[in-house]
N, C-alpha and C positions, 0 to 999 in steps of 0.2 A: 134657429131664427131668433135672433135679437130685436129688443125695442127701446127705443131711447125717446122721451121727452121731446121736442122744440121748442120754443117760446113762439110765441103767433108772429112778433115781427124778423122771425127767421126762416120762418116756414118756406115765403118766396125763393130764398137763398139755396135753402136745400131743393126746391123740387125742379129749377133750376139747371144745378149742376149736383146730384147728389154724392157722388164719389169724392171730387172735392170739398164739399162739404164735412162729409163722414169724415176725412183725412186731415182736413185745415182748422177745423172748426170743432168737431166732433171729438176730434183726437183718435177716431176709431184706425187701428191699423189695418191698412191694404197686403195685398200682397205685392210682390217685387217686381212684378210684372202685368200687366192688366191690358184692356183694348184701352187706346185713349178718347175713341169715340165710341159710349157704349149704347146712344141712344141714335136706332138704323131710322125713326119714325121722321129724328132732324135731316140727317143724309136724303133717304128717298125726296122729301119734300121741296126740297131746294132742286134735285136732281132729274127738271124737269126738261123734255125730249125737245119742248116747242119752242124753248128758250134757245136759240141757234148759238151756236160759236159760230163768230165771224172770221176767227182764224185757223189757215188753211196751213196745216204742220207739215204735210209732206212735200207745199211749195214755197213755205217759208213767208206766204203772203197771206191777203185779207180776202173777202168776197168782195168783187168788183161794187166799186161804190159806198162802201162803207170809213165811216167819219163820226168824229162825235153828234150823238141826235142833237135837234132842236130842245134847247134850255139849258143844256151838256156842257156846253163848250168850254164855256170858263169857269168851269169844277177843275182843279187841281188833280195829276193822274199821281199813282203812286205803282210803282215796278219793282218786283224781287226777282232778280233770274239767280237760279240754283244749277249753278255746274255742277255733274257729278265728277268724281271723284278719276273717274277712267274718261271722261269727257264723251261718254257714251249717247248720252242722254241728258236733257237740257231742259227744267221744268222755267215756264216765264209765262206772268200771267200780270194784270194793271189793272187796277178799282179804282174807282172815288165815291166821296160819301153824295149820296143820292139827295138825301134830306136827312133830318135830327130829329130824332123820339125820347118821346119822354117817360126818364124812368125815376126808379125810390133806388135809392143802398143803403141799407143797415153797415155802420162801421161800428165794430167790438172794438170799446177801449175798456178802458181797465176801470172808469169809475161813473161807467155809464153808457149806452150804444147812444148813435144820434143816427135820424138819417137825413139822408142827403136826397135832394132834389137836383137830379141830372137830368143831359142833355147826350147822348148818344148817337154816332153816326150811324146810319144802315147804309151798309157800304154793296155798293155793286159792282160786281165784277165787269171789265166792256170784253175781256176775252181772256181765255185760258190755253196756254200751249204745251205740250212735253213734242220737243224737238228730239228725233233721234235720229243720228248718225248709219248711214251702210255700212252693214256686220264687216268685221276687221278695222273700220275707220273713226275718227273721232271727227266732232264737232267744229266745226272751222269759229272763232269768237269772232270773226268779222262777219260772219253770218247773222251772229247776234246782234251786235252793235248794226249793221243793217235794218235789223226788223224794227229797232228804236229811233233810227234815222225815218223809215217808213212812215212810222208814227208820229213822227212830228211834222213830217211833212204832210200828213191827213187834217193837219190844224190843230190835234190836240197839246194840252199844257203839260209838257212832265213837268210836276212837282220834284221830286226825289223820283232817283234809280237806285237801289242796292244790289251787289252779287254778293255771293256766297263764295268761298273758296279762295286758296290763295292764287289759281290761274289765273285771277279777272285782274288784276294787278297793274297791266298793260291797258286791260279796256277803258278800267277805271281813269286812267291818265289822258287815256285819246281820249276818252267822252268828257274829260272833265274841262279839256282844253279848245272843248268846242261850246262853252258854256252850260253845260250839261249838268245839275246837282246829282253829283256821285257818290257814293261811298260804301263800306266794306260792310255788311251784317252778317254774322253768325246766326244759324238757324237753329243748329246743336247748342253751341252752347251760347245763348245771347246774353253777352254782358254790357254792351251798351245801347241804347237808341236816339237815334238820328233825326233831331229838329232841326229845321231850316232855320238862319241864322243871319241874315246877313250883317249883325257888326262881329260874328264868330272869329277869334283871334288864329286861327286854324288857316283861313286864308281859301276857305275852299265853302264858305258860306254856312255849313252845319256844325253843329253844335252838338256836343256827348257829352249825354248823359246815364250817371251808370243804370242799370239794373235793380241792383244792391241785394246778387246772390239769385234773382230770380232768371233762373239758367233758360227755362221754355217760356219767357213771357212772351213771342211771337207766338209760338202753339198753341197757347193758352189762348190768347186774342183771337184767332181766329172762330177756335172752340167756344169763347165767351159769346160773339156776335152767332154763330151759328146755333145754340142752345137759347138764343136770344131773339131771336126769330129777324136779326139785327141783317141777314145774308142774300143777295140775291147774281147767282153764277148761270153763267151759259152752259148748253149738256156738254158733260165729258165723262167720257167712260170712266179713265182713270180717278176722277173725283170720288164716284162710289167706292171703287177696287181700294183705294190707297188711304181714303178716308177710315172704312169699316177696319183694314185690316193693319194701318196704323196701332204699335203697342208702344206707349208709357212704364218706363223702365225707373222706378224709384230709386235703384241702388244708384246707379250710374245717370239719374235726375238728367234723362233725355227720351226723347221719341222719336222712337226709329220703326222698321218694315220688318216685317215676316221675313224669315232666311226665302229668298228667291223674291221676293215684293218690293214694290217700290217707294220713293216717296216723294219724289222730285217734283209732281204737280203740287202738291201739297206741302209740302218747303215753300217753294214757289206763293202760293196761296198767303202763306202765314207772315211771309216776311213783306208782302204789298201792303195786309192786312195792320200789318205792325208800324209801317211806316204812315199807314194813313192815321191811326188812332193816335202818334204821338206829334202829329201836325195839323190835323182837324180840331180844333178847340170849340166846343161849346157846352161845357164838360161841367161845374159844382154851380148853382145856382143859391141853393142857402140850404140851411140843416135847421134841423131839429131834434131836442131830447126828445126822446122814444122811450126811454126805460131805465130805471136808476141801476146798474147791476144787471144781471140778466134774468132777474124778476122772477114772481111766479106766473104769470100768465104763459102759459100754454098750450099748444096746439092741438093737433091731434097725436094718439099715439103712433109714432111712426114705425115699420119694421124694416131692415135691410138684414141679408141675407150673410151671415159671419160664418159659415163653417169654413172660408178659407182659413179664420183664424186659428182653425184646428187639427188643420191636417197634419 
């Protein structure tokens, strides 16, 4: 067992997200492979039975009568559908931000931390789907782009739609030529994200901007809001299963499923979630110096657990 210092305005940071922490911050090394969600207290919490999904996967429709509630309507929706890869199985799921919370961030620079007084979405899910196909058969995409036609015709706003994969290629064009804000996001490896745009020289009204290297910043956001108490989903079995059993792979700086596991609701999840954080704006309100250097004030002694360092 190891113990490391914190300074008191990093303590929130760490308790948090402590693994990132330990990794980004701490410089402590992880091992190569780890759960990416290793805190089950967040998962169960959210993954509440009374919270109903309105959407019905094995009819491809909604429960009769359902539409955005009263005060809803003209919230901006935001949709990631995740094709797999054999078109087997279809994760698609739509949020928007509920209301804005308010938080602190410590940012580490080099000649002094400052923090910041933000505004943060709590984003809610209106439904979550993993469509799957009759064994031997794939996914029809016009199946998909139906459930989005559905949806708009229930009265709600798509803001932005993203797919995953290079099969969506086709849907991207017909949904984009039906005025539809479309476009391609990487879950695996995300190197751009997609603001609505409309003087965007692209011609298709979004606007990319890069990453700059940060490959799971979709995973990470969704993980950010859900350690954040930022989350509120309808029950779905597969959210727990895929959630808990999601691993973070440092070598290969991605997060994938357990040999036989899945991941496609939760792909799904991260890249809604992605696109609503980099289009909901009510984000730096003003800073303040916190601490010249990273000080001597600090916290409690904290311990985390290192013998993978030693095996």
């Amino acid at each position: 067992m190891a113990h490391i210092k914190i300074p008191l305005e990093l303590k929130a940071n760490y308790l948090r997200d402590p693994e990132n922490f330990l990794r980004d911050i701490a410089c402590v090394p992880t091992e190569s492979t780890r759960p990416f969600i290793k805190n089950r207290a967040k998962v169960e919490k959210v993954n509440n039975e009374a919270h109903r999904n309105p959407f019905l996967e094995d009819k491809r429709a909604f429960v009769e009568g359902y539409g955005p509630a009263d005060g809803s309507i003209q919230f901006a929706r935001y949709m990631h559908i995740d094709l797999g890869l054999k078109k087997d199985a279809v994760g698609i799921s739509m949020c928007h931000a509920s209301h804005f919370v308010d938080r602190q961030k410590v940012e580490i620079e080099a000649f002094g931390n400052s923090m910041k007084n933000i505004r943060l979405p709590h984003i809610k899910f209106d439904f979550l789907g993993r469509v799957q196909a009759a064994k031997g058969e794939e996914i029809l995409l016009s199946e998909v782009r139906e459930i989005i036609y559905t949806i708009q015709r229930m009265g709600f706003y798509l803001g932005l739609i993203t797919f995953d994969g290079f099969q969506s290629v086709d849907s991207i064009q017909i949904l984009r030529n039906q005025g539809f804000k479309v476009g391609r996001l990487s879950i695996d490896r995300t190197s751009t994200k997609l603001v609505l745009d409309k003087r965007s020289k692209s011609g298709d009204g979004l606007k990319r901007l890069s990453t700059e290297g940060q490959t799971m910043a979709a995973m990470q956001g969704l993980k950010d809001a859900l350690y954040d108490d930022r989350l509120s989903i309808p029950y779905h079995e597969y959210w727990k299963r895929e959630a808990i059993g999601a691993e973070i792979d440092y070598k290969k700086n991605k997060v994938d499923h357990k040999p036989r596991g899945t991941i496609d609701l939760l792909q799904s999840m991260a890249g809604s979630v992605y696109n609503l954080i980099n289009n909901e704006k009510e984000y730096t309100t003003q800073e303040a110096n916190v601490n010249q250097g990273l000080g001597d004030d600090f916290g409690d002694d904290l311990s985390f657990d290192d013998s993978y360092m030693y095996n």
